[in-house]
MIKOLZA-851169 format. One line per field, with one value per residue (C-alpha): residue number from 1; x, y, z. Coordinates in pm, 1 decimal. Example, Ala and Ser with C-alpha at 12.3 -4.5 7.8 and 13.67 -1.06 7.14 Angstrom:
! MIKOLZA-851169
i	[1 2]
x	[1230.0 1367.0]
y	[-450.0 -106.0]
z	[780.0 714.0]
END
This chain:
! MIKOLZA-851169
i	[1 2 3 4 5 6 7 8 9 10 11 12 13 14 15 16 17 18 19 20 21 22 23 24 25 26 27 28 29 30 31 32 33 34 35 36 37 38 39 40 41 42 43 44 45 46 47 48 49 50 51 52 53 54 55 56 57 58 59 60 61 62 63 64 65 66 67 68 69 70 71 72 73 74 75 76 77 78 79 80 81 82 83 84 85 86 87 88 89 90 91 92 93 94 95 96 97 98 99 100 101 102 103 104 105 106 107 108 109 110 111 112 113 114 115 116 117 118 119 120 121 122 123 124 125 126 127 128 129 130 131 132 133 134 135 136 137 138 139 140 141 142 143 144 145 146 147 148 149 150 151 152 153 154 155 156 157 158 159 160 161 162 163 164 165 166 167 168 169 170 171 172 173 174 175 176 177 178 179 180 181 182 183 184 185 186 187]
x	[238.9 217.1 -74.9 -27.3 -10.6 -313.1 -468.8 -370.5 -451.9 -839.9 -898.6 -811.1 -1024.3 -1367.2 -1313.3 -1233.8 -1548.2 -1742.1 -1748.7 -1710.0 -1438.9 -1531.1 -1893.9 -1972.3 -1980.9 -1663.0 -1442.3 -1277.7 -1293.6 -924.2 -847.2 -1081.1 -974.8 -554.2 -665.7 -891.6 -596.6 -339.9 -538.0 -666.0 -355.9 -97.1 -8.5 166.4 444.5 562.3 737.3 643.8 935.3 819.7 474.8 642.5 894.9 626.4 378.1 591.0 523.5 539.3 503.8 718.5 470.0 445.7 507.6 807.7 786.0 405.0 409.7 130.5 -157.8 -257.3 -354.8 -656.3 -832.8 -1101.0 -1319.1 -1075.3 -1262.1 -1074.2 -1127.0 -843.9 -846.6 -810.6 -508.8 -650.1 -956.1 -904.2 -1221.2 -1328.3 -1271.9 -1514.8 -1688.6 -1349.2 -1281.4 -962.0 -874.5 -532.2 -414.6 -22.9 152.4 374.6 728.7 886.7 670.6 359.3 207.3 -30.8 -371.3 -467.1 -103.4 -258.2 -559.8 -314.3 -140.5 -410.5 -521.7 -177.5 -136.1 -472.5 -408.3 -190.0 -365.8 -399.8 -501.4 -682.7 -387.1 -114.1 -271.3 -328.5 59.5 167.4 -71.5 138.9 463.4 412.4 302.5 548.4 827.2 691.5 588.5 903.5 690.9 714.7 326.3 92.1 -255.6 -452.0 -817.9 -975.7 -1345.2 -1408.1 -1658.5 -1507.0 -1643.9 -1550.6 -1718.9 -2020.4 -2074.6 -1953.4 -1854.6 -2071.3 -2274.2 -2258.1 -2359.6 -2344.1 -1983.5 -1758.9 -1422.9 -1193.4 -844.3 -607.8 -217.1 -71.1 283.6 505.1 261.1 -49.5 50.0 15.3 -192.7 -559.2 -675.2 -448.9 -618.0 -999.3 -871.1 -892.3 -1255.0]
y	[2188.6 2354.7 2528.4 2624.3 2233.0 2166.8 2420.9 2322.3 1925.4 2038.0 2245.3 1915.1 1714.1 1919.6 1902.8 1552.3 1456.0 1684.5 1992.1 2356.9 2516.9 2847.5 2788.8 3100.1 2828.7 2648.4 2962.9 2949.7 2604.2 2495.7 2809.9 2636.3 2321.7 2369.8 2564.5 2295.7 2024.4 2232.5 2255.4 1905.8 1709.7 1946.5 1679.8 1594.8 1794.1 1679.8 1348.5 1166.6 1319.1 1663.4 1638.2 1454.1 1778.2 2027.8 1873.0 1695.4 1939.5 1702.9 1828.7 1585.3 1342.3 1427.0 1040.7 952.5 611.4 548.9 380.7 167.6 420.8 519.6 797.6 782.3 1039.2 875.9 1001.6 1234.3 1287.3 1353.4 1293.0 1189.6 1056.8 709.4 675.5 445.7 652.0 1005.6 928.9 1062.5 902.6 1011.7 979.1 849.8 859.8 773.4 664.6 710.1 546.2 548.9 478.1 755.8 753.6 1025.2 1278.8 1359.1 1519.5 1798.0 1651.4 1910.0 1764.5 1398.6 1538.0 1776.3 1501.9 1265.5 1587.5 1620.7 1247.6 1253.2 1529.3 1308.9 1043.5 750.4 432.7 387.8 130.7 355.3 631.0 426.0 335.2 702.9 845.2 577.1 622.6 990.4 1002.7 716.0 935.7 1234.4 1097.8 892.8 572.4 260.5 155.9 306.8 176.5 325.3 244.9 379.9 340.0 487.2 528.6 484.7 705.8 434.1 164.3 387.9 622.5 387.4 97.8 -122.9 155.7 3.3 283.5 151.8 -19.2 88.7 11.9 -20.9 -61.3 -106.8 -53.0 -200.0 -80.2 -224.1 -361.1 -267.9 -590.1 -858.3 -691.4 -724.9 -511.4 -193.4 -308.1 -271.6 101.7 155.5 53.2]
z	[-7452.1 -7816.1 -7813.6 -8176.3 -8269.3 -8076.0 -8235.2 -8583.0 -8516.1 -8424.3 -8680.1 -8911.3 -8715.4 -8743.9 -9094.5 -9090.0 -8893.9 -9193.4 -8978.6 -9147.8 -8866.8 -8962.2 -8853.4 -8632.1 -8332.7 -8409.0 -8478.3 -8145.4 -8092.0 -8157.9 -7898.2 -7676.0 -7691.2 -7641.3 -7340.0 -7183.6 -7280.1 -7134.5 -6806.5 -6809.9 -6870.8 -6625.2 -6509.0 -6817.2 -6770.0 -6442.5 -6323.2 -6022.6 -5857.3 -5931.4 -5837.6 -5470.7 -5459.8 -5494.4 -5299.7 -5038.7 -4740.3 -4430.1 -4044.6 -3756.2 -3633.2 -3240.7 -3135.1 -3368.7 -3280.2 -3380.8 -3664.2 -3660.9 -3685.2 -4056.1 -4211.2 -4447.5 -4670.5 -4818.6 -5135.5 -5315.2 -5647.2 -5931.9 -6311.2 -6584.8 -6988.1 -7081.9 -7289.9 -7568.2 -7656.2 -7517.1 -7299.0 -7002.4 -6654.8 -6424.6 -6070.2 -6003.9 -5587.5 -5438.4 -5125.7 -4994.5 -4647.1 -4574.5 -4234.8 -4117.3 -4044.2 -3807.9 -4073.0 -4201.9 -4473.6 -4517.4 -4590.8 -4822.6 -5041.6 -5087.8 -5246.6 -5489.9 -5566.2 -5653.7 -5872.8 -6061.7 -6073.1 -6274.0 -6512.7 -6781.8 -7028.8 -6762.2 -6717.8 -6374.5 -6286.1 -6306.6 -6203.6 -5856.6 -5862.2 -5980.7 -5691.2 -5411.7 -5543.7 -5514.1 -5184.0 -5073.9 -5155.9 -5048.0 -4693.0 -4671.2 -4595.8 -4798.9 -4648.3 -4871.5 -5028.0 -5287.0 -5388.5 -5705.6 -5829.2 -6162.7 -6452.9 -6774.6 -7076.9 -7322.8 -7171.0 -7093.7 -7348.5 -7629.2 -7736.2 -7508.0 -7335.9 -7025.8 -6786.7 -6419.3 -6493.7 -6251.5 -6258.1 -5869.6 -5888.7 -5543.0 -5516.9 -5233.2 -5109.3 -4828.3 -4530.7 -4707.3 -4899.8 -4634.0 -4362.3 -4407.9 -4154.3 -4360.0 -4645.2 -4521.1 -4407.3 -4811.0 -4833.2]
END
């Protein structure tokens, strides 16, 4: 990211909002604020590839041929930015269920993931199918499911102000598409 740019592009919006960006506390503002996007939006940087590659750690599942027992981490928090205003998605949970083959993955990895995954401007749909293509490729398994309840900034803090709105998303991979029973796992 260009920190300089970001820097530059802040600057002209205090003063474009009326603000005096050499106001004692908006001096260090721009600084601020390339740092915080840098760190917020990672994710950014990395393809869905990349964030499977360095994330992919899987162990050999002890009964290769088990492949109808899932794995599920439920309540993964993580936050992103809406795309069309900038705004905050938050109290967003995801829960991740995948059926192994031969491998598993480090259960600590599906939570990183669903962090990276997050860190780019998002909407909640794609983040769901970035988050199950990533951890389809890194597990190998083409049976994944991903559930994702969200507040949205712009429909809460603005616009409508609709404060209890959540929004829940699914993305439903290979069995997870048919079998009802994998589905409920994601609930």
């Amino acid at each position: 990211m260009d920190q300089e740019k970001i820097k530059y592009h802040v600057r002209g919006l205090l003063e474009a909002i009326g603000e005096d960006p050499e106001r004692e506390g908006l001096r260090e503002t721009p600084d601020r604020v390339a740092r915080m996007l840098t760190e917020v939006l990672a994710g950014t940087v990395y393809s869905n590839h990349e964030i499977a590659e360095m994330f992919g750690k899987t162990f050999p599942l002890e009964d290769s041929g088990q492949t109808d027992s899932a794995v599920v981490m439920k309540d993964i928090q993580v936050f992103s930015y809406c795309e069309h205003h900038m705004a905050l998605m938050y109290d967003m949970y995801v829960n991740v269920a995948y059926l192994p083959k031969d491998r598993v993955i480090g259960l600590s990895k599906i939570a990183r993931i669903c962090d990276m995954a997050a860190k780019r401007l998002q909407l909640q749909e794609r983040l769901g199918k970035d988050i199950a293509e990533i951890i389809a490729e890194a597990t190998g398994s083409p049976d994944v499911g991903v559930f994702i309840s969200g507040s949205h900034s712009c429909m809460t803090a603005r616009g409508i102000r609709n404060a209890s709105a959540k929004t829940i998303t699914k993305t439903l991979m290979g069995k997870f598409r048919t079998d009802q029973k994998l589905q409920e796992l994601l609930d």
